[in-house]
C-alpha positions as CSV (number, residue, x, y, z in Angstrom):
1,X,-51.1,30.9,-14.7
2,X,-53.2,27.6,-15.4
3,X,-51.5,24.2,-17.8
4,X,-53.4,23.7,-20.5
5,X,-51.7,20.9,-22.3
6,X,-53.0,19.3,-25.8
7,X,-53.4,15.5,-25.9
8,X,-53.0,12.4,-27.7
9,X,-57.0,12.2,-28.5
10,X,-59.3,9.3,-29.7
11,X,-61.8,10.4,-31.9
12,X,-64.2,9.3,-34.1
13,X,-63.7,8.4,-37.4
14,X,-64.3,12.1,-38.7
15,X,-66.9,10.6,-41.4
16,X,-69.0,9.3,-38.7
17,X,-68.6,11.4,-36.0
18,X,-72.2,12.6,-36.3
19,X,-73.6,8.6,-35.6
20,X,-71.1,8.1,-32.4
21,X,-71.6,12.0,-30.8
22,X,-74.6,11.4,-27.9
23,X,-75.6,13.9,-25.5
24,X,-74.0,13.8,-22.4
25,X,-74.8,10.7,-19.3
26,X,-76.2,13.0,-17.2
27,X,-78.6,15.0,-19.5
28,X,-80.4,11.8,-20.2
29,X,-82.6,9.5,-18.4
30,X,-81.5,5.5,-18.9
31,X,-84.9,5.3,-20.9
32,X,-84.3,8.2,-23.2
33,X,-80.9,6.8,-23.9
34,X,-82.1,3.7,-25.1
35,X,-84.4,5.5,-27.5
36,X,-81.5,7.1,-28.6
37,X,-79.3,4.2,-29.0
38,X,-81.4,1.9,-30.6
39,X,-80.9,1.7,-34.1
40,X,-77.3,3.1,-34.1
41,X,-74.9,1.0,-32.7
42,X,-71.9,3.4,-33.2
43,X,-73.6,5.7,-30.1
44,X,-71.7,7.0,-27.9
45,X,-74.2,6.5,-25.2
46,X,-73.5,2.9,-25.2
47,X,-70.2,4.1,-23.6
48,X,-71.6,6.5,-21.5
49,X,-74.4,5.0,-20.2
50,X,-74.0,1.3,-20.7
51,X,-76.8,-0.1,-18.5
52,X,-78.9,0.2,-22.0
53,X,-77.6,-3.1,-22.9
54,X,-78.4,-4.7,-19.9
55,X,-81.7,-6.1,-17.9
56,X,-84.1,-3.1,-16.6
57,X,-83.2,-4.3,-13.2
58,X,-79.1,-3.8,-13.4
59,X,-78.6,-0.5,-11.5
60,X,-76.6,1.8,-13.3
61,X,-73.6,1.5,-10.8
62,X,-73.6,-1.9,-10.8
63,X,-69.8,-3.9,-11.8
64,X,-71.4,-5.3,-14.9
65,X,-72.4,-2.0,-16.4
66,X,-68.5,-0.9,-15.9
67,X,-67.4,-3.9,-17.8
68,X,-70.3,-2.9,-20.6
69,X,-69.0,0.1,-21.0
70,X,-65.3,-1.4,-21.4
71,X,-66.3,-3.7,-24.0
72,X,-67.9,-1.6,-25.6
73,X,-65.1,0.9,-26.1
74,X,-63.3,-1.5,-27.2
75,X,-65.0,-2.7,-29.7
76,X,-65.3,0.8,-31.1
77,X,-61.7,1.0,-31.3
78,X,-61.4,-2.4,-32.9
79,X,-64.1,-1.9,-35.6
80,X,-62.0,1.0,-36.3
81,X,-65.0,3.9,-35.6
82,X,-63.1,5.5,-33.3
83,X,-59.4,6.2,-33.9
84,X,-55.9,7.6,-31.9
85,X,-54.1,10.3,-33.4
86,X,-50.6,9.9,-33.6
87,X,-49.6,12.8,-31.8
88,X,-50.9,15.5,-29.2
89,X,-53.0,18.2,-30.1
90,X,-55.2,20.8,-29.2
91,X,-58.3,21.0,-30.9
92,X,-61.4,23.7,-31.5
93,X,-64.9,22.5,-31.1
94,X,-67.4,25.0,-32.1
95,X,-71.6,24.9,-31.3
96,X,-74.2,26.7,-33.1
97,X,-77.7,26.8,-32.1
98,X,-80.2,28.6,-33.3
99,X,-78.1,32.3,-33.6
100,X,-75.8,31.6,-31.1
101,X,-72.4,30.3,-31.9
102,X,-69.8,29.1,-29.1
103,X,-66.2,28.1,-29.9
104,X,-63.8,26.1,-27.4
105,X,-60.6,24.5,-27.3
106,X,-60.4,21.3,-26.8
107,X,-57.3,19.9,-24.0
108,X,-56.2,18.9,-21.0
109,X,-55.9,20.4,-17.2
110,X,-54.3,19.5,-14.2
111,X,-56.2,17.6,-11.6
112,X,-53.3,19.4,-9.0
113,X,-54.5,22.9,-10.2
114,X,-58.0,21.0,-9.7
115,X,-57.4,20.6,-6.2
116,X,-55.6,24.0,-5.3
117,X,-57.9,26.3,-6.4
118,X,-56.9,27.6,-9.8
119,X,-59.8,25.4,-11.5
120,X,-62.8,26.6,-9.3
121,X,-65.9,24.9,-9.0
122,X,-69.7,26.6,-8.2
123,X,-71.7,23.8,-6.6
124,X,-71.7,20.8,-4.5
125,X,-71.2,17.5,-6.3
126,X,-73.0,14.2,-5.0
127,X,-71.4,11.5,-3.1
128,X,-73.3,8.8,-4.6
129,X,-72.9,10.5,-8.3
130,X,-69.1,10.8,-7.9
131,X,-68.5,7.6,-7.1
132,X,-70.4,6.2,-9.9
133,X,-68.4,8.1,-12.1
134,X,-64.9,7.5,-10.3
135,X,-65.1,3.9,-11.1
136,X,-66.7,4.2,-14.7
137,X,-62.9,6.4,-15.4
138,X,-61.1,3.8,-13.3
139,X,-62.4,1.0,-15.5
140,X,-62.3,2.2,-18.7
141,X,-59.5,3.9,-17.9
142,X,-60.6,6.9,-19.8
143,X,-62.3,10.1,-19.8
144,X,-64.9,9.5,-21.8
145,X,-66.6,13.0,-21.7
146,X,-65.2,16.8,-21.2
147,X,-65.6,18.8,-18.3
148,X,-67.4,22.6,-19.7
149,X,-65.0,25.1,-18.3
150,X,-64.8,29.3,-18.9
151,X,-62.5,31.6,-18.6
152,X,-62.6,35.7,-18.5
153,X,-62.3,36.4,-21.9
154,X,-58.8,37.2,-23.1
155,X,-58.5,38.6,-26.6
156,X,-54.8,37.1,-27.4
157,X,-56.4,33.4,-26.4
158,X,-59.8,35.0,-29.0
159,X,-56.9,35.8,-31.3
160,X,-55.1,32.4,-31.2
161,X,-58.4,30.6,-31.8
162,X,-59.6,32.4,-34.4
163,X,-56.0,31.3,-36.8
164,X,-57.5,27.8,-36.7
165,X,-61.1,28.7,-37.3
166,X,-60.4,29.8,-40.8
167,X,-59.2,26.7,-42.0
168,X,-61.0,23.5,-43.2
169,X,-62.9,21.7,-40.3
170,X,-62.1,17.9,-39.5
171,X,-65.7,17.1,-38.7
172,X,-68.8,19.6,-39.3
173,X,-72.6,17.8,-38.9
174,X,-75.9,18.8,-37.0
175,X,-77.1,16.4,-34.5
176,X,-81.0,15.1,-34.8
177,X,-81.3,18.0,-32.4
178,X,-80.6,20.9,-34.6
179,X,-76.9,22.0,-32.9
180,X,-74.1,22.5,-35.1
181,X,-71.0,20.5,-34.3
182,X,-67.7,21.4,-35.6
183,X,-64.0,20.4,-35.1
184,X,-60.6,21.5,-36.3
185,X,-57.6,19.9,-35.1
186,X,-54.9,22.8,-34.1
187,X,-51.9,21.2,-36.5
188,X,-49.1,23.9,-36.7
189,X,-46.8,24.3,-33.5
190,X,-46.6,27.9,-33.8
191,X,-50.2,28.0,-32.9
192,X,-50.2,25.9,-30.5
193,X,-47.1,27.7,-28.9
194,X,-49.5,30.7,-29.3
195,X,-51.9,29.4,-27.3
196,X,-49.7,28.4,-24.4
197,X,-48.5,31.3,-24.4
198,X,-52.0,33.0,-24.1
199,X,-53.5,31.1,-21.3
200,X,-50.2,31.6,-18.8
201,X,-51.6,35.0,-18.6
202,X,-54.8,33.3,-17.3
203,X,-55.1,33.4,-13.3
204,X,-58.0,31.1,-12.6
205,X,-60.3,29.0,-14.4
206,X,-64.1,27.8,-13.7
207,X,-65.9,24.9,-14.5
208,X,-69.2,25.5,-15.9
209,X,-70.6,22.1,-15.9
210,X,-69.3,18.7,-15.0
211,X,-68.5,19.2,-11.6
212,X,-69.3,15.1,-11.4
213,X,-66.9,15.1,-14.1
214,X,-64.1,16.5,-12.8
215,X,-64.3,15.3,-9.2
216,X,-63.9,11.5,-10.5
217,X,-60.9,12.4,-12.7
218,X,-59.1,14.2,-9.4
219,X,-60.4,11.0,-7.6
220,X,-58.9,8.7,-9.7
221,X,-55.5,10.7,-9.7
222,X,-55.1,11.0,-6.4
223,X,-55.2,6.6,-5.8
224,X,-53.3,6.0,-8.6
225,X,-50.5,8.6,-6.7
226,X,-51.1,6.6,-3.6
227,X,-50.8,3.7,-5.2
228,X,-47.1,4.1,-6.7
229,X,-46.2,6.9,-4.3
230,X,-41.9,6.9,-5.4
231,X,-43.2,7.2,-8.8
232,X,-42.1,10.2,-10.6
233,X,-45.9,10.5,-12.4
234,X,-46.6,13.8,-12.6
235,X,-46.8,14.4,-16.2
236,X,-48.7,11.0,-16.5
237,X,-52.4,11.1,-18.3
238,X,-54.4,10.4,-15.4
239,X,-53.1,13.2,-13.8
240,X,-55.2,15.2,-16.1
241,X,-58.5,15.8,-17.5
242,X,-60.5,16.4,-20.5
243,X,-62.3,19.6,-20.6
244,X,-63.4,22.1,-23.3
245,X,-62.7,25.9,-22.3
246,X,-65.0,28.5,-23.5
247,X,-64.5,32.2,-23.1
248,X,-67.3,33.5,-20.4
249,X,-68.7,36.3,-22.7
250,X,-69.5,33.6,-25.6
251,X,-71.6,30.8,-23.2
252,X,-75.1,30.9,-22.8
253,X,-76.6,30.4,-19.2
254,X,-80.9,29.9,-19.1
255,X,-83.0,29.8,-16.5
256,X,-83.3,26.9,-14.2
257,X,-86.6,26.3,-12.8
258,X,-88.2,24.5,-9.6
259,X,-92.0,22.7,-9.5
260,X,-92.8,21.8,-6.2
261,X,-95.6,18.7,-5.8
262,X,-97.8,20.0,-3.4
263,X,-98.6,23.2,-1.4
264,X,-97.1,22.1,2.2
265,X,-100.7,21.4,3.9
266,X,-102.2,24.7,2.8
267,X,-105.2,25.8,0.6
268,X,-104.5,28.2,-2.7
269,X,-105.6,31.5,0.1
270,X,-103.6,30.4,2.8
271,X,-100.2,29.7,0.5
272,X,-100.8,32.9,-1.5
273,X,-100.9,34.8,1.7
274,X,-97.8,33.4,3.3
275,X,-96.3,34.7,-0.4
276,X,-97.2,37.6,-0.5
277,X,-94.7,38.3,3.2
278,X,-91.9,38.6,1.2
279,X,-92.9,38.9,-2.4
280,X,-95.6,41.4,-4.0
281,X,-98.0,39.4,-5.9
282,X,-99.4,40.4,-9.5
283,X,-101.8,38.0,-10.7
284,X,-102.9,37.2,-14.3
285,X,-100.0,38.5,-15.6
286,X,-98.9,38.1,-19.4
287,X,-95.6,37.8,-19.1
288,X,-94.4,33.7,-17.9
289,X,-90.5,34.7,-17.7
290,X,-88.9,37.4,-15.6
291,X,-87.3,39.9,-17.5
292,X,-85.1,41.1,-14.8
293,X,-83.4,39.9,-11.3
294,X,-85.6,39.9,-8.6
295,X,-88.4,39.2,-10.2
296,X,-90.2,35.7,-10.5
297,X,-92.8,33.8,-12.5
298,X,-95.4,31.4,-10.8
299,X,-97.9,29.0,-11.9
300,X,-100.4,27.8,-9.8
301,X,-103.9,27.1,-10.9
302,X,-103.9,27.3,-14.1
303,X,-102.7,30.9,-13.9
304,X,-99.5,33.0,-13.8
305,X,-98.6,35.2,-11.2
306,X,-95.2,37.8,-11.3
307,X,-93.1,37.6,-7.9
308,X,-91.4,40.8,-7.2
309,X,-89.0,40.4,-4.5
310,X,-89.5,43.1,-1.3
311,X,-85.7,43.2,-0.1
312,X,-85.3,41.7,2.9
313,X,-82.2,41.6,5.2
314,X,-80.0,40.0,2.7
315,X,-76.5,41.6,2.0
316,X,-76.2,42.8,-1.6
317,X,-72.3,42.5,-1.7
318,X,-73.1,38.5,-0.3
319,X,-72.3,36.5,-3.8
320,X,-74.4,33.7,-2.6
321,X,-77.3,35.2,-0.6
322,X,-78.0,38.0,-3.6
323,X,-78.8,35.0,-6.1
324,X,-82.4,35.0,-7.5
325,X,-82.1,30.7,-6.6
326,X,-81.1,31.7,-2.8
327,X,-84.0,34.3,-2.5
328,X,-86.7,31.7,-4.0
329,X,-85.2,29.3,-1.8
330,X,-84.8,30.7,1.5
331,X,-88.0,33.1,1.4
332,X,-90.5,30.8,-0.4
333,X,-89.1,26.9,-0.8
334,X,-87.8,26.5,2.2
335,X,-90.1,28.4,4.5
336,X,-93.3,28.2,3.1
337,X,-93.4,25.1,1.1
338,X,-91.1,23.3,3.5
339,X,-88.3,22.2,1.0
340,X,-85.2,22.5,3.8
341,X,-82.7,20.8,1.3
342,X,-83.3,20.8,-2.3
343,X,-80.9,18.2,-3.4
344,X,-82.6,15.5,-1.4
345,X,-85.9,17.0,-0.9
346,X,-88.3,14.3,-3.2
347,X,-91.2,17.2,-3.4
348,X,-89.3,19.1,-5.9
349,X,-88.3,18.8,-9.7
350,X,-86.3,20.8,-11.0
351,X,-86.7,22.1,-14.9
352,X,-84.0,23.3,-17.5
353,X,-84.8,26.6,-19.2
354,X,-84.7,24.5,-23.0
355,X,-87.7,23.2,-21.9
356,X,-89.8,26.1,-21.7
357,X,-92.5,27.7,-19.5
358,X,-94.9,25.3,-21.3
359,X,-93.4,22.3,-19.4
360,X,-93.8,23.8,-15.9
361,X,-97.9,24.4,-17.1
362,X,-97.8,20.8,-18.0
363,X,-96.7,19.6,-14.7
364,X,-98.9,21.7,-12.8
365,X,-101.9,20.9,-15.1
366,X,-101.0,17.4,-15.0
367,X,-101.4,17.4,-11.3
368,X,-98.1,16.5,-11.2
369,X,-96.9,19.7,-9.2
370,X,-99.2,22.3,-7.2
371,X,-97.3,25.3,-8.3
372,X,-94.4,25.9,-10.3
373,X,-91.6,28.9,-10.5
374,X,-89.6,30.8,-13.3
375,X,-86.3,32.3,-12.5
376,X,-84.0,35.1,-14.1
377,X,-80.8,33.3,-15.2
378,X,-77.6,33.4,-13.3
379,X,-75.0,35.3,-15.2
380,X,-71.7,34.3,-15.7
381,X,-70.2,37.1,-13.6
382,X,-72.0,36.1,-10.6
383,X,-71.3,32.4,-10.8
384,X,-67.4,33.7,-11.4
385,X,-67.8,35.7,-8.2
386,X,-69.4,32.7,-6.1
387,X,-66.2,30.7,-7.3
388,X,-63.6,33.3,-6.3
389,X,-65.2,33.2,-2.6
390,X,-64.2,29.4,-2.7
391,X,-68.3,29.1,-1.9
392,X,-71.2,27.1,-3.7
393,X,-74.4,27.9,-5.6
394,X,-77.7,26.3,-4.4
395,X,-78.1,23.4,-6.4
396,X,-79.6,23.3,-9.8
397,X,-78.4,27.1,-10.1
398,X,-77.8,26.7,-13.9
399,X,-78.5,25.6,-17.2
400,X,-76.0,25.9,-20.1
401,X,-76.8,25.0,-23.5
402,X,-76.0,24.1,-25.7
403,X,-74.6,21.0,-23.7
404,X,-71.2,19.4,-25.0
405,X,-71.3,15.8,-27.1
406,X,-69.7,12.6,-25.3
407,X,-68.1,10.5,-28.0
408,X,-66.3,13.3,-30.0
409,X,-63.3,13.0,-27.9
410,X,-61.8,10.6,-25.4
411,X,-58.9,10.9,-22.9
412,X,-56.9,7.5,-22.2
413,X,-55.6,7.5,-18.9
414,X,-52.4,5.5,-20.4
């Protein structure tokens, strides 16, 4: 079984919860977020990603945007924007975009179950990235976004949810961005015990996105525990984290695509030949997006191509090697275009499926990139079955959208 516990929550005041909801740190470059952020001071991202109020030349780990984002929590709680219930609770937060609808609930896990096992994780998080975040929980003493975790669906935790559902939302608005954003707050006990009860039946759970996320609250817990070892904490806050937990079959995964700047010293022949050793080549092809596993897009020229994969010596029952991102990457990336390690390799970009095959053209075009790649998307099932193996994805192995708000919820670590 997994804890899922509900929370004493700040929150927006529920009649502006559509001016202080901002898309997530990490989605957003520090340029787009002050964009965002300029004529509303009630964003979030002012939070989140504080270095927006300071000089161009304050990095965004520096001590001063910590403090930033500090004061500017507080203020938000003093102007009375955002709020603390008087009580714990779980709460529902439902997305719609487009046709596609997504409901979670809204609580807190254990950063123990975190580092046991039972919360699995897919992909490798960044030194540099976790530490950033470590000491932007540590000085606000908050969590000031959720972590996106699934679960294999269950339909007593379906059932549960769905008793809340049909009452009247707390906040319901659609961002600038067209996604639906609602919230109920789950008031009556017997639900909640319901949902207790559901998720002890629940053996493991998996975090989608917000790996960073979740590796600076378990950070965090771990030196406040060193720091008052004889203390009897473990029920305290910090020992926990905020996430939103989606069942797998309602969450969307798109494709995640690579660019790559030049063609590794050789001319159009010479790379399409080195290609063609492990992939059969179709070019001029109408189609820009696989439509199946094992097959690829590419853009080079001006002109599409379709990758079909020739199997190599791969085993099929490997969770890791069998990925469409581990084929492109160890029989094309890495040993033709000579990217050895994608998450530090400078050559490459890598592109989320919302943006479309139109942006990888426009890159390549631009003379940007040389050559560009679609992939198939992951499925759930297969990123579940990398996590049970206690192994990682390549990076950049997924996409989910629609991405979760900052702002809508906060977790105090007091």
């Amino acid at each position: 079984m997994v804890t899922v516990k509900p929370f004493t929550a700040v929150h927006p005041r529920w009649d502006c919860a559509r001016q202080v909801a901002a898309p997530p740190y990490d989605v957003v470059s520090r340029d787009e977020a002050a964009r965002l952020a300029a004529a509303n001071p009630l964003s979030f991202l002012r939070v989140e990603k504080s270095e927006i109020d300071l000089p161009a030349e304050v990095p965004s780990d520096d001590d001063a945007v910590f403090a930033r984002g500090r004061e500017n929590l507080d203020r938000l709680l003093r102007e009375g924007i955002l709020v603390r219930d008087g009580a714990p609770h779980f709460y529902l937060y439902r997305q719609t975009m487009g046709g596609h609808s997504q409901t979670g609930l809204v609580a807190v896990l254990s950063t123990r179950e975190y580092e046991s096992g039972k919360i699995r994780r897919h992909e490798f998080t960044r030194e540099d990235k976790e530490r950033e975040r470590t000491r932007h929980v540590d000085r606000l003493n908050a969590q000031t976004g959720p972590v996106f975790v699934t679960y294999r669906n269950r339909e007593d935790v379906r059932d549960a949810l769905r008793q809340v559902c049909s009452g009247s939302p707390m906040a319901d608005f659609t961002a600038d961005d067209g996604v639906g954003h609602t919230v109920w707050t789950v008031k009556d006990p017997a639900v909640e015990a319901s949902i207790r009860q559901a998720f002890t039946a629940v053996d493991a759970l998996y975090i989608a996105d917000g790996h960073h996320r979740a590796a600076a609250a378990a950070a965090v817990a771990r030196a406040r525990r060193e720091a008052d070892p004889d203390s009897p904490n473990e029920d305290a806050p910090w020992n926990f984290f905020l996430a939103v937990l989606f069942s797998h079959d309602e969450i969307r995964i798109m494709d995640y695509n690579r660019a790559v700047k030049d063609l590794n010293g050789m001319d159009e022949e010479t790379f399409l030949r080195e290609v063609s050793r492990s992939f059969r080549v179709t070019p001029g092809v109408p189609e820009k997006k696989p439509g199946r596993t094992g097959d690829f897009g590419m853009y080079l020229r001006g002109r599409w191509y379709g990758l079909t994969y020739l199997a190599g010596s791969e085993d099929p029952r490997d969770p890791v090697a069998s990925l469409d991102v581990s084929i492109l990457q160890d029989r094309l990336l890495g040993p033709v275009l000579g990217i050895g390690d994608p998450r530090t390799d400078v050559r490459i970009d890598f592109i989320g499926g919302i943006r479309g095959p139109g942006e990888l053209e426009r890159l390549v075009d631009s003379g940007g990139c040389a050559v560009a790649f679609t992939l198939f998307p992951t499925s759930l099932d297969q990123m579940m079955a990398v996590a049970d193996t206690g192994r990682v994805m390549p990076p950049k192995s997924t996409w989910f959208e629609p991405k979760l708000r900052s702002g809508l919820f906060v977790h105090f670590l007091d």
